[in-house]
C-alpha positions as CSV (number, residue, x, y, z in Angstrom):
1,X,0.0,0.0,0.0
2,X,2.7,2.4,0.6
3,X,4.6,1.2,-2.2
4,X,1.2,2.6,-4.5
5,X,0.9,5.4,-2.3
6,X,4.7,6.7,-3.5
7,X,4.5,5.6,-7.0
8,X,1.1,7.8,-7.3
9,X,2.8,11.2,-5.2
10,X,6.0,10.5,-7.7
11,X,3.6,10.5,-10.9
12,X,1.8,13.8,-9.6
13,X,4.7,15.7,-8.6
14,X,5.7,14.8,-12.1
15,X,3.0,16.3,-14.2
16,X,3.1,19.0,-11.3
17,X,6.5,20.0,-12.7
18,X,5.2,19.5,-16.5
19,X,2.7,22.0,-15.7
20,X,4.1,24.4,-14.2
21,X,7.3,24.5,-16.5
22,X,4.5,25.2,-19.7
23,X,5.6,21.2,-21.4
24,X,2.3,20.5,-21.1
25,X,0.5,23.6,-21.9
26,X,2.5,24.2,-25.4
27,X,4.7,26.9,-23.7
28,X,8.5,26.9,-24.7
29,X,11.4,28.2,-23.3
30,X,12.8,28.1,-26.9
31,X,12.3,31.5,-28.1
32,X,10.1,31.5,-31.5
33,X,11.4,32.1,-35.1
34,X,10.9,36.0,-36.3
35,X,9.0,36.0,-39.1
36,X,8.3,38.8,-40.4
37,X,7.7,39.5,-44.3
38,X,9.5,42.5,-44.7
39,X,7.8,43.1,-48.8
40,X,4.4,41.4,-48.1
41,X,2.7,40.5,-51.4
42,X,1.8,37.3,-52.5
43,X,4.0,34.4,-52.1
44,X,4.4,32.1,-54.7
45,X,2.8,29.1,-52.3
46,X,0.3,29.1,-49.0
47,X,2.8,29.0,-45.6
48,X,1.7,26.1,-44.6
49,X,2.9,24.7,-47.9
50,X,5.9,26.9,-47.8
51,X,7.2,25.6,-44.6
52,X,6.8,21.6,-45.4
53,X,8.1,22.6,-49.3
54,X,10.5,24.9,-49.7
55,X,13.3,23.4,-50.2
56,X,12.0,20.6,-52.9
57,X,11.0,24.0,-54.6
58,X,14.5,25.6,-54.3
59,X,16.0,22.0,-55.4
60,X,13.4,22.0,-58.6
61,X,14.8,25.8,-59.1
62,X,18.4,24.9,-59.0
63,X,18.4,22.0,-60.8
64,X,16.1,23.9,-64.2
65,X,18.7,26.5,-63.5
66,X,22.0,24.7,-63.4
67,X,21.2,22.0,-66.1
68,X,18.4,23.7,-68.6
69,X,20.0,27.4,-68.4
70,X,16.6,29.2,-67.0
71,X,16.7,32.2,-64.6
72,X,13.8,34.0,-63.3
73,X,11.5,31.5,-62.0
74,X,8.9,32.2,-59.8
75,X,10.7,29.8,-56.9
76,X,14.2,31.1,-57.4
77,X,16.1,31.8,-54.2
78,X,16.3,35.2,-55.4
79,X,12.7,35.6,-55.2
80,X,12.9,34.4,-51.6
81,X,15.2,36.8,-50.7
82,X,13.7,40.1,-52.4
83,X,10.4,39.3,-50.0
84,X,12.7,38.4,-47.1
85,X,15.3,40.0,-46.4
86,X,15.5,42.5,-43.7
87,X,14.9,46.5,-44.6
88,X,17.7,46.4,-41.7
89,X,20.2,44.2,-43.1
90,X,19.4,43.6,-46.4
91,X,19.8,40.3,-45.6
92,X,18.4,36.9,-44.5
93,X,21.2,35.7,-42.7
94,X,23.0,37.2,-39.8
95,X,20.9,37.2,-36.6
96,X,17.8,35.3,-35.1
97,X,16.0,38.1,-36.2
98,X,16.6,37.3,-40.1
99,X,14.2,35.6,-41.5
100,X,15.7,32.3,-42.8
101,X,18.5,31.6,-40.1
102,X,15.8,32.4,-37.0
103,X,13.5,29.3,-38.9
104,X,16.6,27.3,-39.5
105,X,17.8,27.6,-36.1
106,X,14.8,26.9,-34.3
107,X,14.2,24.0,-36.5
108,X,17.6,23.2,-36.0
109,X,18.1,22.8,-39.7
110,X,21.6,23.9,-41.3
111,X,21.5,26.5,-43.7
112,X,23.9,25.1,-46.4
113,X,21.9,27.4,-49.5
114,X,24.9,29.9,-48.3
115,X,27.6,27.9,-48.5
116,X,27.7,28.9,-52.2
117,X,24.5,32.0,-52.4
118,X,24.6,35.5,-51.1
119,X,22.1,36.2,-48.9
120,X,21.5,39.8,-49.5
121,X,18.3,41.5,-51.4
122,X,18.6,43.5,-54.9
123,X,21.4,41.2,-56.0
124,X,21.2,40.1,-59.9
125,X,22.3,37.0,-61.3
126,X,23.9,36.9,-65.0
127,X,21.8,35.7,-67.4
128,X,18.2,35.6,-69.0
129,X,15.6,33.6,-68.4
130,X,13.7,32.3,-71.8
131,X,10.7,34.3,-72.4
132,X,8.7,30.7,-73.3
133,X,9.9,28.8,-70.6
134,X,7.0,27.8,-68.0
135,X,7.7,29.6,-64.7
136,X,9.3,32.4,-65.6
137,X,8.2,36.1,-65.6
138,X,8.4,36.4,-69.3
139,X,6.6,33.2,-70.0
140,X,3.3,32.9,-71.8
141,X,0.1,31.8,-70.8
């Protein structure tokens, strides 16, 4: 009996300290990502879709650019970055207030996109993108 007595004070002092820490009621001590759309407009997907997606969309990007030739798509990282980037900075990158590296380190996901990208807005890749290619802004209907 006092065996069941202990084991039931030691199981309610532990959801006591659950509570009262916020585990249980969704609270964090982790401090949430900033996001904050610095250009609001209308972004090429819905966020729910952007935050599962992104990065297949960013591969698909890369991959049309790097083997096919074409610039200017809708889903290029550039894109991301004009709509992103602080007014601050300029940037997306260099403190938890930026938008990509405060998702990325709350998720705990490394940002490797600027191991070889510049992170800053208003910067202009080389090149054209076909005026018939899909995707693009000079593409037809």
């Amino acid at each position: 009996m006092l065996r069941t007595f202990r084991l039931a004070v030691g199981v309610l002092s532990a959801v006591a300290a659950l509570v009262t820490t916020g585990a249980v009621a969704g609270e964090s001590r982790v401090p949430k990502p900033a996001i904050t759309i610095e250009n609001p407009g209308k972004c090429v997907a819905p966020v729910e879709e952007m935050r599962r997606n992104h990065m297949d969309m960013l591969k698909h990007t890369r991959d049309k650019t790097m083997r096919e030739g074409v610039r200017g798509m809708k889903t290029s990282l550039n894109g991301c970055i004009e709509c992103h980037a602080s007014k601050k900075t300029g940037s997306v990158l260099g403190s938890n207030e930026n938008f990509c590296q405060s998702c990325h380190a709350y998720a705990a996901v490394k940002l490797d996109c600027w191991d070889c990208h510049q992170p800053k807005a208003n910067y202009k890749a080389t090149g054209t993108a076909p005026a018939d290619h899909p995707g693009t802004a000079g593409a037809k209907p």
